[in-house]
C-alpha positions as CSV (number, residue, x, y, z in Angstrom):
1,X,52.9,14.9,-49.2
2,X,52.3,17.7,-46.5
3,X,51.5,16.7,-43.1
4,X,48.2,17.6,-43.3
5,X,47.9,14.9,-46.4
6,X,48.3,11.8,-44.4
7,X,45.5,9.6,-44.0
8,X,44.9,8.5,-39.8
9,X,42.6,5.2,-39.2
10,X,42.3,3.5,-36.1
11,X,44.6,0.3,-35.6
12,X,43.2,-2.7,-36.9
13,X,44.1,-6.2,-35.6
14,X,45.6,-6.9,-38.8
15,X,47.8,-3.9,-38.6
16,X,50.1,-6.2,-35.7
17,X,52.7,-7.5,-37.5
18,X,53.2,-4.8,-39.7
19,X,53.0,-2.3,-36.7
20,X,55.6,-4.8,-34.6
21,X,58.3,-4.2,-37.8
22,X,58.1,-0.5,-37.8
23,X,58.5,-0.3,-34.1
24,X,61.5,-2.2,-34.4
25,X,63.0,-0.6,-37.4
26,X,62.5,2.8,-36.1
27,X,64.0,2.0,-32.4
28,X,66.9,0.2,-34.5
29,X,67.7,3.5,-37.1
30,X,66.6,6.1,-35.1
31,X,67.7,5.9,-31.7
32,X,71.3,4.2,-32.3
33,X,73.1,8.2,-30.7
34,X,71.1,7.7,-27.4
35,X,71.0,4.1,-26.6
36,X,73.0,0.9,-26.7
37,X,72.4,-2.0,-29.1
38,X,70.9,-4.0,-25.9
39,X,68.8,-1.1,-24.2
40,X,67.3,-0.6,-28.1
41,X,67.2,-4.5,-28.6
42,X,65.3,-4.6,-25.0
43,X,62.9,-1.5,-25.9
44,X,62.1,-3.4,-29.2
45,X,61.1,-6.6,-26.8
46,X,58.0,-5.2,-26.2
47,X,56.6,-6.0,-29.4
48,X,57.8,-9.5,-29.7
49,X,55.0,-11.2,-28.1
50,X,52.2,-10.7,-31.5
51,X,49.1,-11.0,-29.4
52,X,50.2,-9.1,-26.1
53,X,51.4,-5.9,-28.5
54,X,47.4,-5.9,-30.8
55,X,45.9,-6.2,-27.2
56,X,48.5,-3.0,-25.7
57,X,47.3,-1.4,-29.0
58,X,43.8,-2.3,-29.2
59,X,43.5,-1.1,-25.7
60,X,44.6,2.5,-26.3
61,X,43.1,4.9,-29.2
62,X,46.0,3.4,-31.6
63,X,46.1,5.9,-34.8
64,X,47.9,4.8,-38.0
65,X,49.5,6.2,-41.2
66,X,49.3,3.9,-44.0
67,X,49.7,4.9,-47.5
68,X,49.4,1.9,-50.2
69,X,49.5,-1.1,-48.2
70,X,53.0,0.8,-46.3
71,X,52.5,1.5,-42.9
72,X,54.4,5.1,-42.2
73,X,54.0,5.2,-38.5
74,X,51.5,4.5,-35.6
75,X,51.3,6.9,-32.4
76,X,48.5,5.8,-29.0
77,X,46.7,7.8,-26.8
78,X,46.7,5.8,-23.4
79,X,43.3,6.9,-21.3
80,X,43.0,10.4,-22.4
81,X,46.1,12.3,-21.8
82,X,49.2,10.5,-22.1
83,X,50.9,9.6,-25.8
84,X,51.8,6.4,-24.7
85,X,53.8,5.4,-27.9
86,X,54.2,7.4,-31.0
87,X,56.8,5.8,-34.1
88,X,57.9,6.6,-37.5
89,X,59.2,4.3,-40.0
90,X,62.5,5.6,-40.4
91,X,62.1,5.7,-44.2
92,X,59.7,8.7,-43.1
93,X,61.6,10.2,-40.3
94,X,61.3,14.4,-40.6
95,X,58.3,14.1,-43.5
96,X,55.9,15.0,-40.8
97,X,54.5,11.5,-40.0
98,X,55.1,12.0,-36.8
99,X,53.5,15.8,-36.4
100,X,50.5,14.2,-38.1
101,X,49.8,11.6,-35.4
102,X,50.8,14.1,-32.7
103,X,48.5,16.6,-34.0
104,X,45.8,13.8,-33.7
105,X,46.5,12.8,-30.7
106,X,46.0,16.1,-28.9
107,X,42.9,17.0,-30.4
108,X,42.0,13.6,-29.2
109,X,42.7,14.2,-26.0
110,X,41.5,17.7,-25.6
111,X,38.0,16.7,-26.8
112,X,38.3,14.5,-24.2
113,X,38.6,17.3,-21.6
114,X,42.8,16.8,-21.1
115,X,43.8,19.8,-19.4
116,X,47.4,19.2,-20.8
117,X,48.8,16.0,-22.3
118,X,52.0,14.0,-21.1
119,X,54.8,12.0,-22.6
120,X,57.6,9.6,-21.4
121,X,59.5,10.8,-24.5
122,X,62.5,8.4,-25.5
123,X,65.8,10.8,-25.5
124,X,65.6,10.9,-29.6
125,X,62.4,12.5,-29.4
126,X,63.2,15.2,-26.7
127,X,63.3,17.8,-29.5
128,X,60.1,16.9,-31.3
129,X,58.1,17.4,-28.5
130,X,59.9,20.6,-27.4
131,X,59.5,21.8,-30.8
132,X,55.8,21.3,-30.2
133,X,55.6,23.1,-26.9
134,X,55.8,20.1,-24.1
135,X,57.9,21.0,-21.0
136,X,60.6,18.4,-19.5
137,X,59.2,17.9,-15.8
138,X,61.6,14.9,-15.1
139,X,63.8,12.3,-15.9
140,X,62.9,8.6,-15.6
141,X,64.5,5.3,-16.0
142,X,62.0,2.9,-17.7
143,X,62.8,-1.1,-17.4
144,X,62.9,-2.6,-20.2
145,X,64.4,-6.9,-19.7
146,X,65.8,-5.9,-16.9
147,X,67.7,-2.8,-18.9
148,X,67.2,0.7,-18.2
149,X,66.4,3.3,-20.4
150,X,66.5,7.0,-19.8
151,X,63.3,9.0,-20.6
152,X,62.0,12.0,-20.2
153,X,58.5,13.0,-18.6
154,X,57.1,16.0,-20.9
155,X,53.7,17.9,-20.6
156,X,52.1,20.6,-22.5
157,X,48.7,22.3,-22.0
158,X,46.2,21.4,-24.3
159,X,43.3,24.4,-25.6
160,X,40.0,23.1,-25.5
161,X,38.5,22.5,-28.9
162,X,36.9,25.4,-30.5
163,X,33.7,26.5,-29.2
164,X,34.3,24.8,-25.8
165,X,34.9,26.2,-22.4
166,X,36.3,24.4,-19.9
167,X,35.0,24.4,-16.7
C-alpha cells in the first residue's frame, strides 16, 4: 500500500485504548537507541490515564490510520501549527504511515493560515522531519515523571494551499 493509499479519519472516542497501545508499542520498539527503559516507560505515562489521553486527543485535530479494525498510527495537530504527537505502530514503521499523517497534518495547518509548522520531535524522529524539510531551532528537555527527555524544536515553512495568497 503506497502512502498515498492510507485511509485518515478523525479520532473517535473509541479509538482510546487502541490509540494508548500503539503509543506505547511504538515508544517501546522504536525509540530503545535514544532513550532509557525509564525515560521511554515515563514518555509512555502519558497515555495511562484512558480518559485524560481521548480528552488531549479529542482536543487537538487527532488524524488516524486504521486499516481492518488495525490501528497503523495516529498523528495531532495542536491549535494550528504545531504536530503535537505523531506515532507509528512499529509493525508499520518506514511503510509511510507516518508521511501520510504528516502530509495531513500540514495541509491542515496551512489551510489554516500556518505560516510554517513546528515540532518538539523525539530524537528518533530527528531524521523524518529533516527528510521532510523542518529545521532544528533548539534543543529541549521535556519532563516526563519527573524524567527528562531530550527533544528537538523543528520548523518548516508551510506554502499556502493552492489558489491562496497569503497576506
Amino acid at each position: 500500500m503506497s502512502r498515498l493509499d492510507y485511509p485518515l479519519r478523525p479520532f473517535l472516542p473509541g479509538d482510546t485504548i487502541a490509540l494508548r497501545e500503539l503509543l506505547a508499542a511504538s515508544i517501546e520498539e522504536l525509540t530503545a537507541d535514544d532513550y532509557d527503559e525509564d525515560q521511554r516507560a515515563a514518555w509512555a505515562s502519558q497515555a495511562l490515564d484512558a480518559q485524560a489521553f481521548a480528552k488531549k486527543l479529542g482536543g487537538m485535530i487527532t488524524l488516524v490510520v486504521e486499516i481492518d479494525s488495525e490501528h497503523l498510527g495516529f498523528g495531532s495537530l495542536k491549535g494550528n501549527s504545531e504536530i503535537a504527537m505523531l506515532f507509528v505502530h512499529p509493525f508499520y514503521a518506514g511503510e509511510g504511515v507516518g508521511t501520510a499523517l504528516a502530509d495531513a497534518l500540514e495541509r491542515i495547518a496551512a489551510a489554516r493560515g500556518a505560516g510554517k509548522i513546528t515540532v518538539a520531535s523525539s530524537e528518533t524522529a530527528v531524521p523524518f522531519f529533516e527528510a521532510r524539510g523542518y529545521v532544528a531551532e533548539q534543543r529541549i528537555a521535556v519532563e516526563h515523571d519527573d524524567l527528562w527527555l531530550t527533544t528537538t524544536m523543528m520548523t518548516k515553512p508551510l506554502m499556502p494551499p493552492t489558489g491562496e495568497r497569503k497576506t
